[in-house]
DRENZA-277841 format. One line per field, with one value per residue (C-alpha): residue number from 1; residue in three letters; chain; y, x, z. Coordinates in steps of 0.05 Angstrom, whole numbers. Example, Ala and Ser with C-alpha at 12.3 -4.5 7.8 and 13.67 -1.06 7.14 Angstrom:
<nodes>
num 1 | 2
residu ALA | SER
chaine A | A
north -90 | -21
east 246 | 273
up 156 | 143
</nodes>
This chain:
<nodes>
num 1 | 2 | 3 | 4 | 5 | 6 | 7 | 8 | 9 | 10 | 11 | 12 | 13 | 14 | 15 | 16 | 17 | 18 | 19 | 20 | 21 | 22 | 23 | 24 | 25 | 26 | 27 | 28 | 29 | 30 | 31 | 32 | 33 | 34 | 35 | 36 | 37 | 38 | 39 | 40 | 41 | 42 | 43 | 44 | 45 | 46 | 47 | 48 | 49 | 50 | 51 | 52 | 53 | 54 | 55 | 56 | 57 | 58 | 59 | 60 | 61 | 62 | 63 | 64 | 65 | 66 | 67 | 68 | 69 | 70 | 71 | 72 | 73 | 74 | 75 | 76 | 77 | 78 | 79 | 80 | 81 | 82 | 83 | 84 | 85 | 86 | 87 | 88 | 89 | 90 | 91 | 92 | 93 | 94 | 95 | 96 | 97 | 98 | 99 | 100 | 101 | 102 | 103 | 104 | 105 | 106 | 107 | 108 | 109 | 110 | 111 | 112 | 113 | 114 | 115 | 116 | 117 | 118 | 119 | 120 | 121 | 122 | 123 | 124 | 125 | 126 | 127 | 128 | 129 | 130 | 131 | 132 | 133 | 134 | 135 | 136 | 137 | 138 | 139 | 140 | 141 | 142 | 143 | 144 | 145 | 146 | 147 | 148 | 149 | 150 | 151 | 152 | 153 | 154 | 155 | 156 | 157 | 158 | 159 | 160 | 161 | 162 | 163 | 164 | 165 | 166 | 167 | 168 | 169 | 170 | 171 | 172 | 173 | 174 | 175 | 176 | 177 | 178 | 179 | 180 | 181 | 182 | 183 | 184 | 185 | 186 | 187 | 188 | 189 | 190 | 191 | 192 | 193 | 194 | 195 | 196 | 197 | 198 | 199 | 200 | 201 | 202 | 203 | 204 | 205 | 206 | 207 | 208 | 209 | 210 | 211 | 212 | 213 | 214 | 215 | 216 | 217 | 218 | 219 | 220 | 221 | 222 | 223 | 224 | 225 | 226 | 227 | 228 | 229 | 230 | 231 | 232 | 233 | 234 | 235 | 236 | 237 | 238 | 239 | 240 | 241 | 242 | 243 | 244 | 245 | 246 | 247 | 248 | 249 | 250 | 251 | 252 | 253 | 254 | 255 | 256 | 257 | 258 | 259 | 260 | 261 | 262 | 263 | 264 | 265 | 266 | 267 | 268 | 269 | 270 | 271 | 272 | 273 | 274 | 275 | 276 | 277 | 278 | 279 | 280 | 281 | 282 | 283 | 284 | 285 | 286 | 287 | 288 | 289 | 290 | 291 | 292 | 293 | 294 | 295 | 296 | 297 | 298 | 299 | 300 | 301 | 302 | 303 | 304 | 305 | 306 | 307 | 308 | 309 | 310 | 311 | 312 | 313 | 314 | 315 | 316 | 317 | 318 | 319 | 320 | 321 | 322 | 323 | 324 | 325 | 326 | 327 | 328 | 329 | 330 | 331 | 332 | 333 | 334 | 335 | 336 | 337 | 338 | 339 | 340 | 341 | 342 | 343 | 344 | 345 | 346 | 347 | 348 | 349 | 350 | 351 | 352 | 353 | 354 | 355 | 356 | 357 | 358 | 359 | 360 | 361 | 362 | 363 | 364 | 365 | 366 | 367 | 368 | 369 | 370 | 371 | 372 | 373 | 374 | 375 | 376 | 377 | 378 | 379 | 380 | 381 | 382 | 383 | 384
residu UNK | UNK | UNK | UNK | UNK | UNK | UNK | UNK | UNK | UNK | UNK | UNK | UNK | UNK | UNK | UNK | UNK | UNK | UNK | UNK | UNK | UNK | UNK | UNK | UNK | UNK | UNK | UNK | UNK | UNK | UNK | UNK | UNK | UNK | UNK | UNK | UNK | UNK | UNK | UNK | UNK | UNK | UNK | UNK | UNK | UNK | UNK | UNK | UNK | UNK | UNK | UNK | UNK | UNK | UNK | UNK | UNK | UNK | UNK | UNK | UNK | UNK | UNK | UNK | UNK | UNK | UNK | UNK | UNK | UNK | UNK | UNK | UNK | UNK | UNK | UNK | UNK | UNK | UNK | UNK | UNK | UNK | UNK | UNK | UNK | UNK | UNK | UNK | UNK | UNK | UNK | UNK | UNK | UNK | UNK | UNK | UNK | UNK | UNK | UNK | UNK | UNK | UNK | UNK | UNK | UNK | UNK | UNK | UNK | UNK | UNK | UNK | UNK | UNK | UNK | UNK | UNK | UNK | UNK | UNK | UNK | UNK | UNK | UNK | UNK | UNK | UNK | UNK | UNK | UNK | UNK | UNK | UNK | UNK | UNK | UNK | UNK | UNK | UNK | UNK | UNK | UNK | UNK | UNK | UNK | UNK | UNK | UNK | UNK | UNK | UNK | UNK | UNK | UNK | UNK | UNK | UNK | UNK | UNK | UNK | UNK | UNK | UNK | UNK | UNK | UNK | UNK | UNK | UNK | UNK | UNK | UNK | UNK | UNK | UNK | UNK | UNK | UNK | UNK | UNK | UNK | UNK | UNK | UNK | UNK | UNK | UNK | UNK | UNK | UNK | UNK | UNK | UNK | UNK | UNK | UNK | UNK | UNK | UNK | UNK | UNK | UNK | UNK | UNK | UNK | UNK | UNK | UNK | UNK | UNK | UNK | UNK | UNK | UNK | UNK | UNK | UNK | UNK | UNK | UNK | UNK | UNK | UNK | UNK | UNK | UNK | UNK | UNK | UNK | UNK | UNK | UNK | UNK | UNK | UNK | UNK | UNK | UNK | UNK | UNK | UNK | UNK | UNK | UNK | UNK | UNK | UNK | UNK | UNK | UNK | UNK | UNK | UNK | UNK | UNK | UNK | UNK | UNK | UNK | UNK | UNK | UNK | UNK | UNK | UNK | UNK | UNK | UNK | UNK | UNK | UNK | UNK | UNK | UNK | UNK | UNK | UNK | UNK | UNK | UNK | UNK | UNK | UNK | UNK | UNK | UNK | UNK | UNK | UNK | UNK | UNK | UNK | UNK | UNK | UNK | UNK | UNK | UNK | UNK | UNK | UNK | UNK | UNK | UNK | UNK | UNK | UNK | UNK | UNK | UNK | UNK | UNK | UNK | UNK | UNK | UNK | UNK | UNK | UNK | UNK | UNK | UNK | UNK | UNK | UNK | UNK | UNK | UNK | UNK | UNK | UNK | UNK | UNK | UNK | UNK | UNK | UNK | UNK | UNK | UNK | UNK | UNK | UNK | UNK | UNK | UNK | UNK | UNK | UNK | UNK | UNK | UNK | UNK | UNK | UNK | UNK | UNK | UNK | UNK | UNK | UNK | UNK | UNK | UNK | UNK | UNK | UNK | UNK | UNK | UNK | UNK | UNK | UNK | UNK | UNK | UNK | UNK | UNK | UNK | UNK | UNK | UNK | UNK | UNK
chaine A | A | A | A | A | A | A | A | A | A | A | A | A | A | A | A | A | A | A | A | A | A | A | A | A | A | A | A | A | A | A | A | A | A | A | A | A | A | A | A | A | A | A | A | A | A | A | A | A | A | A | A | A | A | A | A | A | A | A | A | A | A | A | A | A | A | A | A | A | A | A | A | A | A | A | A | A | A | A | A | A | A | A | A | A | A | A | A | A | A | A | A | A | A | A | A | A | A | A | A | A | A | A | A | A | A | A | A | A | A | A | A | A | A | A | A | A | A | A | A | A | A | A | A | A | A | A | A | A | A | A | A | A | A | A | A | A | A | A | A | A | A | A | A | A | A | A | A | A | A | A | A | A | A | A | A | A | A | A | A | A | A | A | A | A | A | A | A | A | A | A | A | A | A | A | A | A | A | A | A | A | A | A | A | A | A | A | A | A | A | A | A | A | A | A | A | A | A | A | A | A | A | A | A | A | A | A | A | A | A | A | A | A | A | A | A | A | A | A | A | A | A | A | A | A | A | A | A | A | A | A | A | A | A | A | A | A | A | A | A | A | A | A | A | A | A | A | A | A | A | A | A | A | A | A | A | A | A | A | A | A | A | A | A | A | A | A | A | A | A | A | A | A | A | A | A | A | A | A | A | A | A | A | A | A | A | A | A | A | A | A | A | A | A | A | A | A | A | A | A | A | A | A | A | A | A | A | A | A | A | A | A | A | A | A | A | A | A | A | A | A | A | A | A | A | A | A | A | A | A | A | A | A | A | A | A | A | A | A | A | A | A | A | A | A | A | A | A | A | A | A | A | A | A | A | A | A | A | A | A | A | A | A | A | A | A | A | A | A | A | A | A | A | A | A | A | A | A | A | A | A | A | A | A
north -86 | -128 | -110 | -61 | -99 | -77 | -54 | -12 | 53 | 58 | 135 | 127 | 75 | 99 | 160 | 212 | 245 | 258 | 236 | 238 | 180 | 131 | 88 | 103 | 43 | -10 | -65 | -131 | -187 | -194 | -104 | -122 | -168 | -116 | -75 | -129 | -128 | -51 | -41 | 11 | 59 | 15 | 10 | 85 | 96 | 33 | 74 | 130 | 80 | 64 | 139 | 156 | 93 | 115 | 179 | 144 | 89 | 131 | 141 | 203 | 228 | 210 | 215 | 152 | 187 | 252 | 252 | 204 | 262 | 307 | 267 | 255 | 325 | 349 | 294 | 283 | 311 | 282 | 304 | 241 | 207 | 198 | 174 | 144 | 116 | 70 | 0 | -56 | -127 | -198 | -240 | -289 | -331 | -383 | -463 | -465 | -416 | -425 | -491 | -453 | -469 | -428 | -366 | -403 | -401 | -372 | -321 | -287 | -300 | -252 | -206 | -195 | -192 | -139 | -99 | -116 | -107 | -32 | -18 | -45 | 3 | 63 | 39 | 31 | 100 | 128 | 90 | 102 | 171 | 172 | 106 | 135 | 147 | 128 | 98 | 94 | 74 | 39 | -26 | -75 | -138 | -156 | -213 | -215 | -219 | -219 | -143 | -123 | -110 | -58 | -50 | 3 | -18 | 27 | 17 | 45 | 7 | -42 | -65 | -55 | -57 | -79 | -54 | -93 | -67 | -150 | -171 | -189 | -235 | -235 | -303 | -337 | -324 | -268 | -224 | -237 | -292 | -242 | -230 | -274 | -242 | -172 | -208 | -235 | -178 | -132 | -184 | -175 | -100 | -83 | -142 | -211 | -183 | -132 | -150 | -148 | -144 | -155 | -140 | -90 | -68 | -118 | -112 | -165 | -160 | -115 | -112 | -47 | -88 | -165 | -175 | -138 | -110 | -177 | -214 | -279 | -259 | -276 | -215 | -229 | -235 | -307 | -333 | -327 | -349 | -414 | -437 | -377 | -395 | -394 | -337 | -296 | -305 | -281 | -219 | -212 | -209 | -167 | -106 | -113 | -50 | -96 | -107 | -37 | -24 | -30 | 21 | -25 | 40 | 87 | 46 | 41 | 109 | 125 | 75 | 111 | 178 | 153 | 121 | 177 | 226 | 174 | 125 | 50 | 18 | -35 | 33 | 57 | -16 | -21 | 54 | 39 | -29 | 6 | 68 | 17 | 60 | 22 | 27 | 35 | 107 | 131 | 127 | 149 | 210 | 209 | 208 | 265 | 306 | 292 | 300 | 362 | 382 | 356 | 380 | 313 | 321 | 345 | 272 | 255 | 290 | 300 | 251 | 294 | 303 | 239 | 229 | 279 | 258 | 192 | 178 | 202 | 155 | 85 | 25 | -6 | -55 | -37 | 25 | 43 | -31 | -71 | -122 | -184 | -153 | -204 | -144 | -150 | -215 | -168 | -157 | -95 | -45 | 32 | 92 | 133 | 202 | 211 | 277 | 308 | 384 | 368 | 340 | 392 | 449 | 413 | 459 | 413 | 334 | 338 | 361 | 321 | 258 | 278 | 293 | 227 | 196 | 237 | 202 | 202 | 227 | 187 | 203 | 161 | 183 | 161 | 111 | 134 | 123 | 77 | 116 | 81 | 82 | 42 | -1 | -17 | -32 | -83 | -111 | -116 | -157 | -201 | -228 | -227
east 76 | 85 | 154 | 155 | 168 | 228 | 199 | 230 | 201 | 143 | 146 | 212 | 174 | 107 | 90 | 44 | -17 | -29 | 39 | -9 | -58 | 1 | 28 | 88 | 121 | 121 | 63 | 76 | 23 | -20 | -34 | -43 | -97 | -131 | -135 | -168 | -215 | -224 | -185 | -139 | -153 | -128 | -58 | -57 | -76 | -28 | 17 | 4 | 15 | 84 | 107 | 76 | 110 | 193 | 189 | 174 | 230 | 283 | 336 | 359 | 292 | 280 | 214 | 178 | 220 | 199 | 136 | 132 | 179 | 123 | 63 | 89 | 101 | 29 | -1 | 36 | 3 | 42 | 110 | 134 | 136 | 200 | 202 | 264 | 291 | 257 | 299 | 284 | 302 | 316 | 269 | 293 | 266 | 296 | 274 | 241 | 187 | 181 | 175 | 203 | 268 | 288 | 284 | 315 | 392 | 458 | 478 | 401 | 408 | 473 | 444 | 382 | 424 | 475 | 414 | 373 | 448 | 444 | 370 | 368 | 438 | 388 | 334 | 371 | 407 | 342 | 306 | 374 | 360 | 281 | 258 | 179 | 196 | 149 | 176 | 144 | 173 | 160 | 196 | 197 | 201 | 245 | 212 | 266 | 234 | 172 | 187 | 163 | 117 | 117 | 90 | 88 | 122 | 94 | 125 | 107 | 135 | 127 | 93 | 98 | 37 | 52 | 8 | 16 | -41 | -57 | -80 | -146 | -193 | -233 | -192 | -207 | -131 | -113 | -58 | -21 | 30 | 77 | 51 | 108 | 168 | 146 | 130 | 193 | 230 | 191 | 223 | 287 | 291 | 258 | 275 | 244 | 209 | 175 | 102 | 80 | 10 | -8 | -65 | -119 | -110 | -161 | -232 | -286 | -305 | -263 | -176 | -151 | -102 | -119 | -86 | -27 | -39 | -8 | -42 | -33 | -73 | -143 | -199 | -240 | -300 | -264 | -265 | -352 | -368 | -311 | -345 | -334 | -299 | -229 | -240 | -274 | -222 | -169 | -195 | -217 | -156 | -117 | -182 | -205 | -194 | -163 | -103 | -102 | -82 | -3 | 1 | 25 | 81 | 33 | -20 | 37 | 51 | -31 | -37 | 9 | -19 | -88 | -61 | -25 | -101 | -126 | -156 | -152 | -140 | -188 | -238 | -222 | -230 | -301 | -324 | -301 | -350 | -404 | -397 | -383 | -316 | -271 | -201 | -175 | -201 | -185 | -115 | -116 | -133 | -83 | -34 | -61 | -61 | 9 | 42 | 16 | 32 | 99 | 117 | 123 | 121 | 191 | 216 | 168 | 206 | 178 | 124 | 93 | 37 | 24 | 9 | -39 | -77 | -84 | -83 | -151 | -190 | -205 | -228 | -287 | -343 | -377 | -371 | -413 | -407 | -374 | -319 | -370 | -425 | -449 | -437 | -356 | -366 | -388 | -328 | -370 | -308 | -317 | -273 | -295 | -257 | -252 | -270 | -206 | -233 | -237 | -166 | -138 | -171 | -134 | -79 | -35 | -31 | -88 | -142 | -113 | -130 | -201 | -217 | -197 | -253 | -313 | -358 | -326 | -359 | -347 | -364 | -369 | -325 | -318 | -261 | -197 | -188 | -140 | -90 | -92 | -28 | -13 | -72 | -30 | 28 | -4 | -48 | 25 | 63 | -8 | 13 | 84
up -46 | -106 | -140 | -205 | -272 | -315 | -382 | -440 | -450 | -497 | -502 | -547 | -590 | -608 | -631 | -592 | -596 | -524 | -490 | -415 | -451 | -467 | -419 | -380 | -404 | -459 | -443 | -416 | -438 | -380 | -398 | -469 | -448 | -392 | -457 | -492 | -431 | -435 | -380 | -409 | -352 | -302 | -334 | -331 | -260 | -241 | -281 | -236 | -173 | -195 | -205 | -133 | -111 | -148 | -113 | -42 | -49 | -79 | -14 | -20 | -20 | 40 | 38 | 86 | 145 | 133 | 132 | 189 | 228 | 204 | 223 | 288 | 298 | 283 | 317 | 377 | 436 | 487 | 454 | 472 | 407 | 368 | 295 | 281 | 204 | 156 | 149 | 107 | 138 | 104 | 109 | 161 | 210 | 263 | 250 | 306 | 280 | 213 | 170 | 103 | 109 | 53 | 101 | 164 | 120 | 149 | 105 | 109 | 180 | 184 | 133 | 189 | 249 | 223 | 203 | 266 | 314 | 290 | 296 | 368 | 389 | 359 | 402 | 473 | 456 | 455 | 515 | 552 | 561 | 554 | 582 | 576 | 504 | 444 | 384 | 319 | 255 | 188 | 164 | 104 | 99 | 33 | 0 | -59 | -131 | -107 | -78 | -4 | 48 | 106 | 170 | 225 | 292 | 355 | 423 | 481 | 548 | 559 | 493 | 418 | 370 | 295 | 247 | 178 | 129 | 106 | 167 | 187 | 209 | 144 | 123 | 194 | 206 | 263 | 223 | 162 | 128 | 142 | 221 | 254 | 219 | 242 | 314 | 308 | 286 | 340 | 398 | 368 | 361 | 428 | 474 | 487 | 543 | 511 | 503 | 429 | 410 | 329 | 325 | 352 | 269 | 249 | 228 | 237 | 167 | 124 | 116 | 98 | 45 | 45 | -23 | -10 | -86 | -103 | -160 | -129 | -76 | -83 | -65 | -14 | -56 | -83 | -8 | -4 | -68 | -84 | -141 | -190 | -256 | -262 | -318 | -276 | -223 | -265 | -286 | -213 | -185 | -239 | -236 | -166 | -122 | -79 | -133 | -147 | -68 | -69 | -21 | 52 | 68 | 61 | 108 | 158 | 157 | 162 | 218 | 252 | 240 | 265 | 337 | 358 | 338 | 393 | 334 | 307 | 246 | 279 | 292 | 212 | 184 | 227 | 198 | 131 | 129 | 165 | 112 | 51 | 35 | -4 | 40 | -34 | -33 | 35 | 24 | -47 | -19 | 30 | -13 | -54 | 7 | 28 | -48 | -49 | 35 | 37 | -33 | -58 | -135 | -148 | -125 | -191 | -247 | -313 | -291 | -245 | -296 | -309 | -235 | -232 | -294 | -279 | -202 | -168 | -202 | -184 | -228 | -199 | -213 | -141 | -120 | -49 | -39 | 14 | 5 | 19 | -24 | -93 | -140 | -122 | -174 | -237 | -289 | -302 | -290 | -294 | -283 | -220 | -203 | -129 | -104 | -72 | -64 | 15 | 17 | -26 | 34 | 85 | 116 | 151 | 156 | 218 | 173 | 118 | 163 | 176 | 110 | 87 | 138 | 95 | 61 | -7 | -72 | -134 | -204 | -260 | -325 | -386 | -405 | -440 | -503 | -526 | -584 | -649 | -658 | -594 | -614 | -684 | -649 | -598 | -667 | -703 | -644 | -647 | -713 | -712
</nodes>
């Protein structure tokens, strides 16, 4: 989950005609050009990203742990599950697993252990008086500037699986970059003993988040066809659906969800090729659901709106295609609404789930309009 940018607002700078069809903020260089592009859409529904995105990571909302206490709840059949608090852990590694010796330094090596010293008392409190118990929980990885990345840890003795939405097999490398810290971490929190397995979250052919939503991260598209122009690159990986999918806490959170129902992520990754959904979509509308279940607009504010203008719509230039498929090299973007009528009948985070494995319906529309006024200020900073 690449890390927000700090921007001025633009809201206080430009005047309004529709304050819903501005930005949220004042545009960097790399939107100004996406606008050049006709990409305006995609700023707004990135916009919409980041507001879903405030809400989760503000603290006091609290609102990763409770609605993995609430998933666990409704999904639990054995009532042996236990959720227990969000953390998010330094990035450090010991020498002798890592050549990066920039993450193998004291002081982020007592940062980790304080963090990881408390976690593991939480753990053996629990498994002291439960030793059959299972543990879920979600945890970042704090990758400094460059933000974060989560995963979903899932023990049940004597093994923990780690679920981190970037792996796959898709790059000819089992897991992630990020794969040993959470293996790591996972040994440290539950005991070298404990066997941990990372991955049976892959699929053969498709990663629910290969990119991470990072924009140094190539799509997958880049990997089959090596020769595409370095133009084309670059406006691949700032459109692609695949840089539009920030979302690695929510996909912990749904991996989660979809073990304890008695599914994969390897089983969802394998559907979601053999349906040509775009992961991108399926937990789109997840989210939708749950903002709406677990009441989670009020952490929004006066933004709330915004969010619900701009977010059920992805930016595509493939839509009912497949990761792999030719048409993923087109810089023919559209805006496509996602149907969310069966998410918004669910009644409780079960049938949320299930409708979120439907075939989705996706409609073209037409492409906002950029305001004039914004499009004077952006031709005024052009000649300054």
């Amino acid at each position: 989950m690449p890390k927000a940018k700090a921007k001025t607002k633009a809201k206080e700078k430009i005047p309004q005609a529709n304050i819903l069809d501005y930005p949220i903020d004042e545009l960097d260089q790399g939107e100004e050009e996406l606008i050049g592009h006709g990409a305006y859409d995609l700023i707004l529904l990135e916009n919409a990203s980041e507001i879903f995105r405030s809400a989760m990571m503000e603290l006091d909302n609290r609102y990763i742990e409770r609605i993995l206490e609430d998933v666990v709840t409704t999904a639990d059949r054995s009532k042996k599950c236990i959720a227990i608090s969000s953390e998010t852990f330094d990035y450090y590694m010991p020498t002798k697993l890592t050549k990066d010796p920039t993450i193998s330094t004291k002081e982020l090596k007592e940062k980790f252990e304080a963090k990881v010293d408390t976690y593991r008392a939480m753990v053996k409190a629990i498994l002291g008086k439960k030793p059959d118990t299972c543990i879920v929980s979600v945890v970042a990885l704090d990758l400094a500037e460059s933000g974060g990345h989560y995963a979903a840890l899932y023990y049940e003795n004597p093994r923990v699986l780690i679920f981190d939405s970037m792996q796959g097999d898709t790059t000819n490398v089992i897991g992630s970059s990020y794969t040993p810290f959470f293996k790591y971490l996972a040994h440290q929190i539950f005991g070298e003993s404990t066997l941990v397995v990372k991955p049976d979250c892959i699929g053969e052919k498709m990663s629910l988040q290969l990119t991470g939503g990072f924009l140094e991260g190539d799509p997958y598209i880049l990997s089959l066809y090596k020769k595409t122009d370095n133009a084309t690159k670059l406006r691949l990986a700032a459109e692609s659906t695949e840089s539009q999918n920030h979302f690695c806490y929510m996909w912990a959170i749904y991996s989660i969800h979809l073990r304890l129902s008695g599914r994969t992520p390897e089983q969802l990754a394998k559907y979601a090729y053999d349906k040509m959904i775009d992961p991108l979509v399926i937990i789109k509308k997840y989210i939708w659901g749950l903002v709406r279940l677990e009441k989670l607009k009020k952490g929004m504010g006066s933004d709330a709106a915004f969010y619900e203008r701009h977010f059920p719509f992805v930016w595509s230039n493939a839509v009912g295609k497949n990761m792999d498929d030719k048409e993923r090299l087109s810089l023919d973007f559209k805006r496509y609404r996602i149907d969310m009528s069966s998410v918004d009948k669910a009644k409780n985070l079960d049938e949320l789930l299930n409708a979120t494995l439907e075939i989705p319906t996706l409609t073209l529309e037409s492409k906002t309009s950029v305001p004039s006024d914004l499009e004077k200020v952006i031709s005024d900073r052009g000649t300054e």
